[in-house]
C-alpha positions in Angstrom: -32.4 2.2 -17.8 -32.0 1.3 -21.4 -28.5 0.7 -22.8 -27.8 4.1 -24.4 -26.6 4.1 -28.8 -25.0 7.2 -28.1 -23.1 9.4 -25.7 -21.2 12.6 -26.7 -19.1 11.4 -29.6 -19.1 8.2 -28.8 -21.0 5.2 -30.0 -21.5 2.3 -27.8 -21.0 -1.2 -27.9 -21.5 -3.2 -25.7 -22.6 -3.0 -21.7 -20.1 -4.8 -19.3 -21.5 -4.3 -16.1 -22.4 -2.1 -12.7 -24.9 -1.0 -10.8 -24.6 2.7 -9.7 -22.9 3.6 -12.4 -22.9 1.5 -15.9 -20.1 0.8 -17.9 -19.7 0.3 -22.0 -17.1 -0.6 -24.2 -17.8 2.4 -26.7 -15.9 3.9 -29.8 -14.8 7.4 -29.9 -16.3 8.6 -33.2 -13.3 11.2 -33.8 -9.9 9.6 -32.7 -11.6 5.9 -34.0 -10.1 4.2 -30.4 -12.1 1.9 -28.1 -13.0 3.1 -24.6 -14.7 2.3 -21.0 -17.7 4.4 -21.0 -19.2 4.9 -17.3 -22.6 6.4 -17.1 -24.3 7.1 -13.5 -27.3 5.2 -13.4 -31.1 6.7 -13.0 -30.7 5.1 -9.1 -27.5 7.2 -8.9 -28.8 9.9 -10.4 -31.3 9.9 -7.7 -28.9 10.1 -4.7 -27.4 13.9 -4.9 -24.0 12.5 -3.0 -24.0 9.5 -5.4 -24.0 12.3 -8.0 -21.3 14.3 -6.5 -19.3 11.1 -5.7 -19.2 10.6 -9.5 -17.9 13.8 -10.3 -15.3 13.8 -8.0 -14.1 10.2 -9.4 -13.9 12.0 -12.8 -12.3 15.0 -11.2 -9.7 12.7 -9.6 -9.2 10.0 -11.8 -8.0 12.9 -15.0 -5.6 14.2 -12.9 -3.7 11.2 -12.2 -1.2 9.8 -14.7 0.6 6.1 -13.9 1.5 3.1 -15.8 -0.2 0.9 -13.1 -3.5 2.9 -13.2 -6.1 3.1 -15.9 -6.1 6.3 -17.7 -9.2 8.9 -18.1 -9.1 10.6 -21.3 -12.9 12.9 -20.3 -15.9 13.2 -18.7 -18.7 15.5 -18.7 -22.9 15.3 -19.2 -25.3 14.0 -22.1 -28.5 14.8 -21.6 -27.8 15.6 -17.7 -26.3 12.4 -16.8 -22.7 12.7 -15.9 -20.3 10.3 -17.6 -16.2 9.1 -17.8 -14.3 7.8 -20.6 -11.5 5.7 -19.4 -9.0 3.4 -21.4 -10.3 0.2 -22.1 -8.3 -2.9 -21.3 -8.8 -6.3 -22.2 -8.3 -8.7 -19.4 -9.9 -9.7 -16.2 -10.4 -8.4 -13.2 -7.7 -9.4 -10.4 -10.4 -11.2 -8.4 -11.4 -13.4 -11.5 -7.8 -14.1 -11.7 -7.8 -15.0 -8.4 -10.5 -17.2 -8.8 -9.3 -18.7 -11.8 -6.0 -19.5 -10.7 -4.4 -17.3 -13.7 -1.5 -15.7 -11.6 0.9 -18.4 -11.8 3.7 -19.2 -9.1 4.6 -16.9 -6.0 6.9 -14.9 -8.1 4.6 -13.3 -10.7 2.0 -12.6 -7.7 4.1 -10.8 -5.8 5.2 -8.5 -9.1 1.3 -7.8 -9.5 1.5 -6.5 -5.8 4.4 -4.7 -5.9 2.6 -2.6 -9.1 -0.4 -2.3 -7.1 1.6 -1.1 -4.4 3.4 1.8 -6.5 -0.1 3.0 -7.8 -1.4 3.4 -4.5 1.9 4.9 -3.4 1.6 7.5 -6.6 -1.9 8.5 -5.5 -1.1 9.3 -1.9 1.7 11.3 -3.1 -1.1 13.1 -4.5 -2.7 13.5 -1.6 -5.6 11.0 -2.5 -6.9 8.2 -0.7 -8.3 5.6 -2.4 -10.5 3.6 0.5 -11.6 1.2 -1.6 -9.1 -1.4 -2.5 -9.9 -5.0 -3.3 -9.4 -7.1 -6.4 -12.6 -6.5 -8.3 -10.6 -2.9 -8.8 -7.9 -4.1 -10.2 -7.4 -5.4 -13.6 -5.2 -7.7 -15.6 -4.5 -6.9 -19.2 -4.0 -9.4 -21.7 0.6 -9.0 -20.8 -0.1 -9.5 -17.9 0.4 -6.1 -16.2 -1.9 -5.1 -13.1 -4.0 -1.4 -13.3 -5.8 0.3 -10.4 -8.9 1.5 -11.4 -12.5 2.9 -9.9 -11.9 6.4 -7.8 -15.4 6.2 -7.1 -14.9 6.5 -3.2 -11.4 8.0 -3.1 -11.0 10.9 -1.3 -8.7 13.8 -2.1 -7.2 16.0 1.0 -10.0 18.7 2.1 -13.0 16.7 0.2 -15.9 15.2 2.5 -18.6 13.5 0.7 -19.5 10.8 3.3 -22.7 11.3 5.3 -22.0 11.0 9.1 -22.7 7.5 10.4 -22.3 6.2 7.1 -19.4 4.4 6.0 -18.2 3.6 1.6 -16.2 0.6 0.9 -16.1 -3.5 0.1 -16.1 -4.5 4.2 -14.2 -7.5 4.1 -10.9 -4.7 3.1 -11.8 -2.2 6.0 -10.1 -0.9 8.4 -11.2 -0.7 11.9 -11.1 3.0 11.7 -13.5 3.0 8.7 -15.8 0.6 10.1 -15.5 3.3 13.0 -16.0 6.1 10.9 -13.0 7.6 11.8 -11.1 9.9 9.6 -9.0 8.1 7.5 -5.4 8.5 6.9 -3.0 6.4 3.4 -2.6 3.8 6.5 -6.2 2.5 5.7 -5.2 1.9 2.2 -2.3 0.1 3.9 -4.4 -2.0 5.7 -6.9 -2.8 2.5 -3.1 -3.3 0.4 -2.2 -6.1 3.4 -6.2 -8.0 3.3 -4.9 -7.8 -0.8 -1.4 -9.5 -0.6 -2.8 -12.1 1.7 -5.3 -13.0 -1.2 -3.0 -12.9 -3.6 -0.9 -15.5 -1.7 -3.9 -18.1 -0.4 -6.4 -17.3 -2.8 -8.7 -16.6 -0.1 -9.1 -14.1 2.1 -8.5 -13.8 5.6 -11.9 -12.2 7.0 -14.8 -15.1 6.6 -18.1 -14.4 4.9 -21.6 -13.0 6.7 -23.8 -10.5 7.4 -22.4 -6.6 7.5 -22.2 -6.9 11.5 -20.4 -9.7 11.6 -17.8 -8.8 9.4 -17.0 -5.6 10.9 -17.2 -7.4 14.5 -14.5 -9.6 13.2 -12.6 -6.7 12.1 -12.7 -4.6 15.2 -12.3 -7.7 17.3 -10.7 -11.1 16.4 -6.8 -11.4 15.0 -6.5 -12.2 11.8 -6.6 -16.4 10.8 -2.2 -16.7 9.0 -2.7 -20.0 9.3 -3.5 -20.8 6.0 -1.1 -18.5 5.2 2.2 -19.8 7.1 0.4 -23.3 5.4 1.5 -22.5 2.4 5.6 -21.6 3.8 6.2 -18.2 2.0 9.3 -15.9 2.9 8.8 -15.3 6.3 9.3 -11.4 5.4 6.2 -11.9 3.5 4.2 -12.9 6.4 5.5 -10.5 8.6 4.7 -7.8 5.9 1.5 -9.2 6.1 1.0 -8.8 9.6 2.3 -5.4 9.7 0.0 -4.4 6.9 -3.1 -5.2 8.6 -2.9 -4.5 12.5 -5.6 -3.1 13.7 -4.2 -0.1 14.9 -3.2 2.7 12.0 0.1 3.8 13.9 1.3 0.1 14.1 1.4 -0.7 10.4 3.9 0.8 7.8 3.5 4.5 7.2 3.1 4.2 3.7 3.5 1.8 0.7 6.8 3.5 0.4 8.7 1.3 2.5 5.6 -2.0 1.7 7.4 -1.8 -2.4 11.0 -1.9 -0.8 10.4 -4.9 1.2 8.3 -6.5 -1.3 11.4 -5.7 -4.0 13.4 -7.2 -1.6 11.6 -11.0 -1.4 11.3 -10.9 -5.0 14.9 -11.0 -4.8 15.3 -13.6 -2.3 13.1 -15.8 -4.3 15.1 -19.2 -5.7 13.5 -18.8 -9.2 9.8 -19.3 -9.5 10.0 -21.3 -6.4 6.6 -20.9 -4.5 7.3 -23.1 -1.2 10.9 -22.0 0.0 11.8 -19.3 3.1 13.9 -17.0 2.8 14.9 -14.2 4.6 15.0 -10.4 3.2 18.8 -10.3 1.8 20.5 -7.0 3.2 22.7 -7.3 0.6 23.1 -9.3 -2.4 26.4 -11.2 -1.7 29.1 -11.9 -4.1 28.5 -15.3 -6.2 30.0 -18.3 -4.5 32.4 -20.7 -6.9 30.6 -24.6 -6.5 33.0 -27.4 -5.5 31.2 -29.4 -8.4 33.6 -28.4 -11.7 31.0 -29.7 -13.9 28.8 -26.8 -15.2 26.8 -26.0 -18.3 28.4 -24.4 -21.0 25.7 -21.5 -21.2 26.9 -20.6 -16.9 30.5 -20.4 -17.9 31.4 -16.6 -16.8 32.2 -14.4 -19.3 35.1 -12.8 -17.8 38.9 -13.7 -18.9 40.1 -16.6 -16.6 43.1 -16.5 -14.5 46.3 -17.5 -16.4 47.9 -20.0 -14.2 51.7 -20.3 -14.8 53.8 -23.5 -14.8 56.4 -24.2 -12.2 59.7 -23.3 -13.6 62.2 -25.7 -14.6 65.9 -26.0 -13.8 67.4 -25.6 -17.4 71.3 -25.7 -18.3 72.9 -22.6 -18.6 73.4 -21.0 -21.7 76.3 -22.2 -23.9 79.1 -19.5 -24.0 79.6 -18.2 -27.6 83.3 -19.2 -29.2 85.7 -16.6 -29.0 85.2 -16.5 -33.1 81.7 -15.8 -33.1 80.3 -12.8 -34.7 83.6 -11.5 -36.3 83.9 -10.2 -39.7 83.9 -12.5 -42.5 87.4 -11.0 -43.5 89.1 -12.0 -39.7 87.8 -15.7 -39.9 90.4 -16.0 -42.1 93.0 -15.3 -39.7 94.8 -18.6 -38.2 92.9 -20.1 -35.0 95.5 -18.6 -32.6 95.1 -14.9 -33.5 91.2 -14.8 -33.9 91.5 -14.7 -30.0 90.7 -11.7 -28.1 94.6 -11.6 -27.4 95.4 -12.6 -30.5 93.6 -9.5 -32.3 95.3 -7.1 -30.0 99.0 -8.1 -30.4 97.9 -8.4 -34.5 96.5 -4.7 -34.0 99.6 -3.4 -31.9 102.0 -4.9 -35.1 99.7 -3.3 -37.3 100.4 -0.3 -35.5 103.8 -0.3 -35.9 104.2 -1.5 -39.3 102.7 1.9 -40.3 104.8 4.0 -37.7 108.3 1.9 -39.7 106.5 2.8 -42.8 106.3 6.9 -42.1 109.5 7.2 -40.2 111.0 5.4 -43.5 109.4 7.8 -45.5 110.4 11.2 -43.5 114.5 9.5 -44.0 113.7 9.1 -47.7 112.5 12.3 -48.3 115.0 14.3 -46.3 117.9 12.5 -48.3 116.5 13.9 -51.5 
């Protein structure tokens, strides 16, 4: 298949990869933006389910709208080849991250899960399975910030597109029941999420390589190797996720990724910092800070908050010097002698006063009378 100049109204640019279907980078001629271009190939073209499997990717993939998962702005046929525009994301895909040790400490790996885990919770709330989930589906864009991605096996509610005795998906991220052919319920995405999160954590993962058969003998058969896992000392509520996640039986692991982000929101705050190597248990509750014996502390963790006022012990003091009997009077009184500015004083000076006046009037009255 040559590399197409042209599809629709967009003009390509530049082939990234695939097999059954192709992808582009590719420039929408009217809106001017860059977009993933994904053309079926001439050997999917080929295979009526392949073709049908496409569709239903595109048919999926639209409806679904999520910050963790790569949009689909359209799809439809040039020249009778079926074809999806996607957003296009610059990046890497998780499992080159992986393998090139670009996902820092334990902290930031666990944050890419926990986003993985709320896309795949968003899709089953949608009724949609996504039975495919590995690392080579998942991308990193340049912040940072994980994005599902590739519907091409999922499976919506009342949809069968698998041929009996045949069974889609990466092996080493199968369930038992898919290796089985069983119908599959969100707990196989479960199990795919746990196979995930352990090779996140080790940078390996847990099911060793070989032929088809021996992969899904391991599968249906042996217990998975923690070893390397408990190696490395995460939070042991990590492990045990872990383990839960990927037991072989569907009604043994959590029902849905529901209750896999809690937990993992809970670790993330358990973590000391970017500590990688400590265990710690799933807090219940985040307790009230603890004040350190050590007094000496950085000027930047002094609280905020108003400190307590702490009052002095009081202090016997003498009692207050009584005021002299002269103090306050008029200005006109001070000039009485020492004895009468008393308080007894000023009453036998009023009472004379008094009767001065009554002499005074009664003298009056006589003197009037007599003229």
């Amino acid at each position: 298949m040559e590399n197409p100049t042209r599809v629709g109204k967009y003009d390509v640019e530049k082939y990234l990869g695939g097999s059954m279907a192709r992808v582009y980078r590719a420039k929408d001629s009217v809106l001017g933006r860059r977009v993933a271009l994904k053309i079926l190939s001439e050997s999917g073209m080929a295979d009526p389910e392949a073709k049908q499997r496409f569709l239903q990717e595109a048919r999926v993939a639209s409806s679904i709208r999520h910050e963790n998962i790569v949009g689909v702005y359209d799809f439809g046929e040039d020249q009778g080849r079926p074809y999806i525009v996607m957003e296009f994301v610059e990046g890497e895909s998780l499992r080159d991250a992986i393998r090139n040790n670009h996902l820092g400490d334990l902290r930031s790996r666990l944050k890419i899960a926990l986003a993985i885990a709320g896309a795949v919770d968003h899709i089953h709330t949608r009724k949609i399975i996504h039975r495919d989930l590995k690392p080579d589906n998942i991308h990193i864009n340049a912040e940072g910030k994980a994005l599902l991605m590739d519907f091409g096996i999922a499976k919506a509610e009342g949809v069968q597109l698998t041929k009996v005795g045949f069974t889609l998906g990466t092996p080493y991220y199968m369930p038992p029941e898919q290796v089985l052919g069983k119908p599959l319920t969100p707990q196989a995405d479960v199990y795919a999420f746990g196979i995930l999160m352990y090779e996140l954590v080790t940078g390996m993962r847990p099911v060793k390589d070989g032929s088809v058969d021996e992969i899904f003998q391991a599968i249906l058969t042996e217990p998975l190797n923690m070893e390397p896992l408990k190696a490395l000392n995460p939070p042991q509520a990590l492990t045990s996720l872990i383990e839960r996640c990927t037991a072989k039986q569907a009604d043994r692991r959590p029902p849905g990724l529901g209750e896999v982000r809690a937990i993992l929101q809970a670790v993330l705050q358990g973590l000391p910092g970017a500590s990688q190597g400590v265990s710690l248990p799933i807090p219940q509750a985040i307790p009230p800070a603890v004040p350190q014996a050590n007094p000496q502390r950085r000027q930047t963790d002094v609280p905020r908050s108003t400190p307590p006022v702490i009052a002095p012990a009081p202090v016997a003091s003498a009692p207050p010097k009584p005021k002299a009997a002269s103090e306050g009077l008029p200005q006109f009184l001070e000039m009485l002698p020492a004895g009468l500015r008393t308080q007894t004083g000023l009453m036998l000076l009023s009472c004379s006063a008094v009767l001065v006046v009554v002499a005074l009037l009664v003298g009056i009255l006589k003197l009037t009378d007599a003229l």
